[in-house]
C-alpha positions in Angstrom: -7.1 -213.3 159.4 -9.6 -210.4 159.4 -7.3 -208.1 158.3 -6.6 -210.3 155.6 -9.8 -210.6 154.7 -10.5 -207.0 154.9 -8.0 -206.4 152.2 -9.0 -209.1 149.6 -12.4 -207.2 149.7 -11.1 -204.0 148.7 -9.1 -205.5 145.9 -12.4 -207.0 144.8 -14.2 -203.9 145.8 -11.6 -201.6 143.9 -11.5 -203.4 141.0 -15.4 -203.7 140.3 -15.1 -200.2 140.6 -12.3 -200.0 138.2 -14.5 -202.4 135.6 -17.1 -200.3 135.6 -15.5 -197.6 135.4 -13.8 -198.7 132.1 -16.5 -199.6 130.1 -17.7 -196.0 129.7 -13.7 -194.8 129.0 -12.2 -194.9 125.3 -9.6 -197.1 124.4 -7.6 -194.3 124.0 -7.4 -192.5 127.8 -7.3 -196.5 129.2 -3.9 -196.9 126.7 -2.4 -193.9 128.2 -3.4 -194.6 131.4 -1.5 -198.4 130.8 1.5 -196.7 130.0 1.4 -194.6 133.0 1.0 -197.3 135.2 4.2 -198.8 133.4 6.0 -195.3 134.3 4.8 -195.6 137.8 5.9 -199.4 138.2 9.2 -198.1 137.2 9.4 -195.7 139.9 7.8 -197.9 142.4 10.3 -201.0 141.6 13.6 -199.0 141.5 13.0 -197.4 144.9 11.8 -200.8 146.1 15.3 -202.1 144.4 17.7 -199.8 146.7 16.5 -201.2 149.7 18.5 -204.3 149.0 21.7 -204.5 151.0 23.5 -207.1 149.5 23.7 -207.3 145.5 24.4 -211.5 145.8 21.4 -212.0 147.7 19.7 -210.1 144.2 22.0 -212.0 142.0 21.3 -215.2 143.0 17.5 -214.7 144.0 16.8 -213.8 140.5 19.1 -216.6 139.5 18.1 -219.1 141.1 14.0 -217.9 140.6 14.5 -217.9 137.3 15.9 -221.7 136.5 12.7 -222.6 138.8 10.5 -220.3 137.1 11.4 -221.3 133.6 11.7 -225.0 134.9 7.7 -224.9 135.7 7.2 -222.4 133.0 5.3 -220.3 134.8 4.8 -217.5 132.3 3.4 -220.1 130.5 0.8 -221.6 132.5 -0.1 -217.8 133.9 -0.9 -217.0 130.4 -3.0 -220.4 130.1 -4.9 -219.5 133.4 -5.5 -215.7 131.7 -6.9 -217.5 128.3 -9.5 -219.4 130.6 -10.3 -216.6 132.5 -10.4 -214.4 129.4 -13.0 -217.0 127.6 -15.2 -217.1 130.6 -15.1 -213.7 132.1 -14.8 -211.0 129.5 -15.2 -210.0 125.9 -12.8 -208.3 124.0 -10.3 -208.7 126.6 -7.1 -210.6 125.5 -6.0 -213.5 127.4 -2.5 -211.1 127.5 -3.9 -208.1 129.0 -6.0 -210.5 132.0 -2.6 -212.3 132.9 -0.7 -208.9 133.2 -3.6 -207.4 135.2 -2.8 -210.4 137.3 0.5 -210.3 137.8 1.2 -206.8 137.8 -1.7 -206.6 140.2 -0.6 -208.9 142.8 3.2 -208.1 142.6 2.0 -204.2 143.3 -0.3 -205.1 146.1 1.8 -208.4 148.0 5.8 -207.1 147.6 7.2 -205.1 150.0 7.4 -204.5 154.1 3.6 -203.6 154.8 2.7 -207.0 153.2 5.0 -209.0 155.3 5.4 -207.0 158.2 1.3 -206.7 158.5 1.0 -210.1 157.8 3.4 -211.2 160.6 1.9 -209.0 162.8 -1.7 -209.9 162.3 -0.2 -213.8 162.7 2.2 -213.3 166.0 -0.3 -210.4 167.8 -3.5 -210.0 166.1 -2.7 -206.3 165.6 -4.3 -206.0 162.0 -4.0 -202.1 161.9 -1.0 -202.2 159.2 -2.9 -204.7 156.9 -6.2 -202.0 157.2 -3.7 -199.2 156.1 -2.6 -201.6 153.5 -5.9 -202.5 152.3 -7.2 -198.6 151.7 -3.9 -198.4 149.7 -4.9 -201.2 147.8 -8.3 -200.5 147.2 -7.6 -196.7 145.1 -5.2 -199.1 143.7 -7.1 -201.2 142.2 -9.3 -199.1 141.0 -6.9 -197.5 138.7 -5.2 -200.7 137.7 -8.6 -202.2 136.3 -9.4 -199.2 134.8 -6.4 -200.0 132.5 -5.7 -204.1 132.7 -9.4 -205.2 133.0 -10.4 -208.2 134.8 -6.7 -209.8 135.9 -7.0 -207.0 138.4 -9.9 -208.5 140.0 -8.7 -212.4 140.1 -5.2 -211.1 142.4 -7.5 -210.9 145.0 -7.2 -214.9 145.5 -3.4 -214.1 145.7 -3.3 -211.7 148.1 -5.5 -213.8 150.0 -3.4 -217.1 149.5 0.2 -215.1 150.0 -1.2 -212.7 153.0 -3.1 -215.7 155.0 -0.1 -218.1 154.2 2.3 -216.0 156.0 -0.3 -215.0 158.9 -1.0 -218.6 159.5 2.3 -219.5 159.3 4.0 -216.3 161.3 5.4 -218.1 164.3 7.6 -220.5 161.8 8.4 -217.8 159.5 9.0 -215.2 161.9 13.0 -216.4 162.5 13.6 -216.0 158.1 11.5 -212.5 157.8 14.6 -210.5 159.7 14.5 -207.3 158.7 17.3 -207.8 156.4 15.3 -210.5 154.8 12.6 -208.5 154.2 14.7 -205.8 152.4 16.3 -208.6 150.2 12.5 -209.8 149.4 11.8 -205.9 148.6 14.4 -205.7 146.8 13.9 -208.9 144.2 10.5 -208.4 144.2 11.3 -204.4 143.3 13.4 -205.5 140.3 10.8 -208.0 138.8 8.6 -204.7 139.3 10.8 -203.0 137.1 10.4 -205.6 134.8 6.6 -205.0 134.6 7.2 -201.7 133.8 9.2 -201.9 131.0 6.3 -204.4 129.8 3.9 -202.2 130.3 5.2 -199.3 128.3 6.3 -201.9 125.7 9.9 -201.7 125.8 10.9 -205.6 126.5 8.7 -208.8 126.9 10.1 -210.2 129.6 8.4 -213.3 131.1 8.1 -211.8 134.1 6.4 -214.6 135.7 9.2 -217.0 135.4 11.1 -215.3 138.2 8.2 -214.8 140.7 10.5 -217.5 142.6 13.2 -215.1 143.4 10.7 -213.5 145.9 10.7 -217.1 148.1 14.6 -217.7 147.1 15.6 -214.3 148.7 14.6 -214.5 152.1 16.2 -218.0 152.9 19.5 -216.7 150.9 19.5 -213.6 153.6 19.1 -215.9 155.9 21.7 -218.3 154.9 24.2 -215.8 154.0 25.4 -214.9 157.6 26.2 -219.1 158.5 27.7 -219.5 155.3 29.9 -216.4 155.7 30.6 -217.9 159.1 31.7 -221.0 158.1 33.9 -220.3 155.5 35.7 -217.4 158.6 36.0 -221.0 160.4 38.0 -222.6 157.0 
């Protein structure tokens, strides 16, 4: 778990950093620096996106994440948990602007192959030197995110820490589902919600983006699956 640990401290370093940072920067320069983030998320997600291999693994990830999503109304309740966090943390800081910092935050730092493939490692080995990698990666990002989204940055930390020390704890169970291919389809759900954000960000849709965090748990288990299914219906 060190490295684990390792990197929610530089998220929490990062983003202190970030905070105080952004008191002394007009509204103006951290707008502009929102909306570059948004541009960057777009990049970030669409290259994450072609690293799928199998467009019905996507399909029905986002699919199927969505119903469950939007059946636990997720968005909701994320915006709730910003509100509190907004009325006890900051001032002057929407309850809007601390649940994107969150989520945008902890999709950025916990999708894709370091996150998984570190985490596995670090469970299964003990070699933590991909999750140290990760976490100086993370910590310049967070810097700049909270310069921009405020104090949502800051509270991801518990979610990298949950979603990173989840899969380390659990690496010899989840070892068998994290193929390689899995991990691409993952990337690659994860990557579109991404691209989601961004188009948030820069203001262009209002997608509840938080509704299909599922897809990112459905996708790995439908890579999985795909290859017995596909099997049994050669069989038929």
């Amino acid at each position: 778990m060190l490295g684990v640990l390792i990197n929610t401290v530089a998220v929490i370093a990062g983003s202190l950093i970030g905070l105080l940072f952004k008191k002394g920067i007009p509204q103006k320069f951290t707008d502009a620096v929102m909306i570059g983030i948004g541009l960057c998320s777009l990049y970030i997600g669409i290259s994450g996106a072609l690293e799928g291999e199998n467009a019905l693994i996507l399909i029905g990830a986002i699919a199927v994440g969505a119903i469950i999503g939007t059946a636990l109304d997720l968005d909701g309740r994320l915006n709730q948990l910003g509100d509190a966090i907004g009325r006890r943390t900051s001032r002057g800081e929407g309850s809007v602007s601390v649940a994107a910092g969150f989520v945008t935050a902890s999709l950025l730092f916990c999708v894709g192959a370091m996150t998984i493939v570190g985490s596995l490692d670090a469970g299964l080995t003990g070699n933590n030197r991909l999750l140290f990698t990760k976490s100086l990666l993370d910590f310049i990002s967070a810097i700049v995110l909270a310069v921009s989204m405020g104090t949502g940055v800051l509270f991801s930390s518990v979610f990298v820490l949950v979603f990173q020390g989840l899969i380390v704890l659990m690496a010899q169970w989840l070892r068998p589902v994290f193929t390689p291919a899995a991990i691409a389809e993952l990337t690659c759900a994860g990557s579109v919600i991404i691209v989601g954000l961004g188009l948030n960000l820069i203001g262009v849709t209002k997608i509840k983006v938080a509704n299909y965090l599922p897809a990112i748990v459905v996708a790995p288990f439908l890579s999985w699956l795909a290859p017995i299914v596909s099997s049994l219906f050669g069989r038929i």
